[in-house]
C-alpha positions in Angstrom: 143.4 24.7 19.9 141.3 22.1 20.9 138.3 21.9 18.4 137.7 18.7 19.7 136.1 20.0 22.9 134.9 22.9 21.7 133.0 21.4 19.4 131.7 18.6 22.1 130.5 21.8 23.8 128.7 23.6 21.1 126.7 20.1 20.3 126.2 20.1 24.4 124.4 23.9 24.2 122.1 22.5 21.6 120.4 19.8 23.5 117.2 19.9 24.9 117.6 21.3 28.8 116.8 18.5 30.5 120.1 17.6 28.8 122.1 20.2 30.4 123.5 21.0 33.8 121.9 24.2 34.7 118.2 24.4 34.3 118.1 28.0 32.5 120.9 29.1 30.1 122.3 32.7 31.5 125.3 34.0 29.5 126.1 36.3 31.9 126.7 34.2 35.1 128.6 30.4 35.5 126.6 28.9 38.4 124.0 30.8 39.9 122.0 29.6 42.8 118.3 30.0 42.9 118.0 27.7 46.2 117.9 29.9 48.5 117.0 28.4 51.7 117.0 24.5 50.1 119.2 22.0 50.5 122.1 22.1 48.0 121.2 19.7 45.0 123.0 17.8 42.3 122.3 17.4 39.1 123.6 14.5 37.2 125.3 13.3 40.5 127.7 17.1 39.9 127.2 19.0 43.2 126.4 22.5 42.4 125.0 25.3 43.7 122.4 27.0 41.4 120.0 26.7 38.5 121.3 28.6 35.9 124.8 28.6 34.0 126.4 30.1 30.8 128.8 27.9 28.4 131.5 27.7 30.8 129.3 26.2 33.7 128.4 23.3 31.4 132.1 22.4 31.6 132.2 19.9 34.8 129.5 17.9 33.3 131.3 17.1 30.2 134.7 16.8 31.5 134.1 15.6 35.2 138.0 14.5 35.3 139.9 18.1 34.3 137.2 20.3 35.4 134.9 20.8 38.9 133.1 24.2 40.0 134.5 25.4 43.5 133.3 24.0 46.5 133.0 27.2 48.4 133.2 29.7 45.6 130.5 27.9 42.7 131.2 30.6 40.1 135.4 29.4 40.2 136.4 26.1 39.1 139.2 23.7 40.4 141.4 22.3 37.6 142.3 18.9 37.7 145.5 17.0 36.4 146.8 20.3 35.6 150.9 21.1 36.3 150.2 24.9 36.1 147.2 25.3 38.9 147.2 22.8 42.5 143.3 21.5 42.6 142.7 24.1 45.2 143.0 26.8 43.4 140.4 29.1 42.1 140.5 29.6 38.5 138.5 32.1 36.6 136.0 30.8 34.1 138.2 32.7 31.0 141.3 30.3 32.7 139.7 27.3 33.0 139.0 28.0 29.3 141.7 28.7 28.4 143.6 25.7 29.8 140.1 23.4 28.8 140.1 24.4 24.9 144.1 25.3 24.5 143.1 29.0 23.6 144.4 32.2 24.8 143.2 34.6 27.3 141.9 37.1 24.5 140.0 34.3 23.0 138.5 33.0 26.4 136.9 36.4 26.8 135.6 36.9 23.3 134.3 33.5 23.1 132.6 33.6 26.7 132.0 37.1 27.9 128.7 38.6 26.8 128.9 42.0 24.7 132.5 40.9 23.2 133.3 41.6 20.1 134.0 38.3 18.0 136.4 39.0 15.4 135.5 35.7 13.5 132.2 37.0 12.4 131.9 39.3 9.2 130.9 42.5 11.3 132.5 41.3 14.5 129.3 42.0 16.2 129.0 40.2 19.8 125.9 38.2 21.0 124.7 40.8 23.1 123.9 40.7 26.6 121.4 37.5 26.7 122.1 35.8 23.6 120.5 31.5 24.0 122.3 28.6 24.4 121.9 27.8 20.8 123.1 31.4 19.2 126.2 30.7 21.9 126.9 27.1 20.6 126.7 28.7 16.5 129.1 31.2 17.6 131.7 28.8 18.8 130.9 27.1 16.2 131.8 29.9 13.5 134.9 30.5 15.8 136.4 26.6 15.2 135.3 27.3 11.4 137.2 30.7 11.4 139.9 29.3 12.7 139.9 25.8 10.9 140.1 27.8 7.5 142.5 30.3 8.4 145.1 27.3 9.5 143.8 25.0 6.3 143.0 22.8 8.8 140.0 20.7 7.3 139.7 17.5 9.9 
């Protein structure tokens, strides 16, 4: 696993908005546009097409060289510098974090699907459908402490 990342990611969801990609945290969707009939914008010089994101959708911000949302599909991401998937590829956002945090599948899901259980909580409760940024960043949070102790891996 990379707790590295995961842990640049949870510190990411904490910061103030104006900090973040996507204008309004939505754990249920990675890029949604609310432009309608405006021009498509950028945000930190990251094309994109919509206002609000989940954890997943903060992704090509922080690593602009392995990860990039889908020119013509925004709620896919491109891979880049990855063997297993050509740049063109649409890759689901439990993939790409899969690939992005060295995790499996099963872990993807629970750690970024809404309503999943998380088994690294006492009474594996999930977030729920619209849980914050901040209750998203303590949960992988808990998940890299889980997961820390379980492998006596203190660093």
């Amino acid at each position: 696993m990379n707790f590295e990342r995961l842990i640049t990611l949870a510190e990411h969801l904490q910061k103030p908005v104006g900090d973040r990609l996507h204008e309004e945290f939505n754990f249920g969707c990675v890029n949604q546009s609310f432009l309608g009939e405006r021009k498509q914008q950028t945000i930190k010089g990251i094309p994109f097409c919509g206002s609000a994101g989940c954890a997943m959708g903060e992704a090509p911000l922080l690593w602009p060289e392995l990860i990039q949302f889908q020119p013509e599909i925004p709620a896919s991401f491109s891979l880049l510098g990855c063997d297993e998937y050509d740049e063109d590829r649409e890759i689901s956002y439990t993939r790409a974090a899969q690939w992005l945090f060295n995790i499996t599948v099963d872990d993807a899901v629970v750690l970024f699907t809404p309503s999943a259980p998380r088994y690294w909580v006492e009474d594996k409760a999930s977030l729920g459908r619209r849980p914050n940024a901040g209750e998203v960043a303590d949960s992988i949070l808990a998940f890299v402490a889980y997961h820390r102790e379980k492998n006596n891996d203190h660093n």
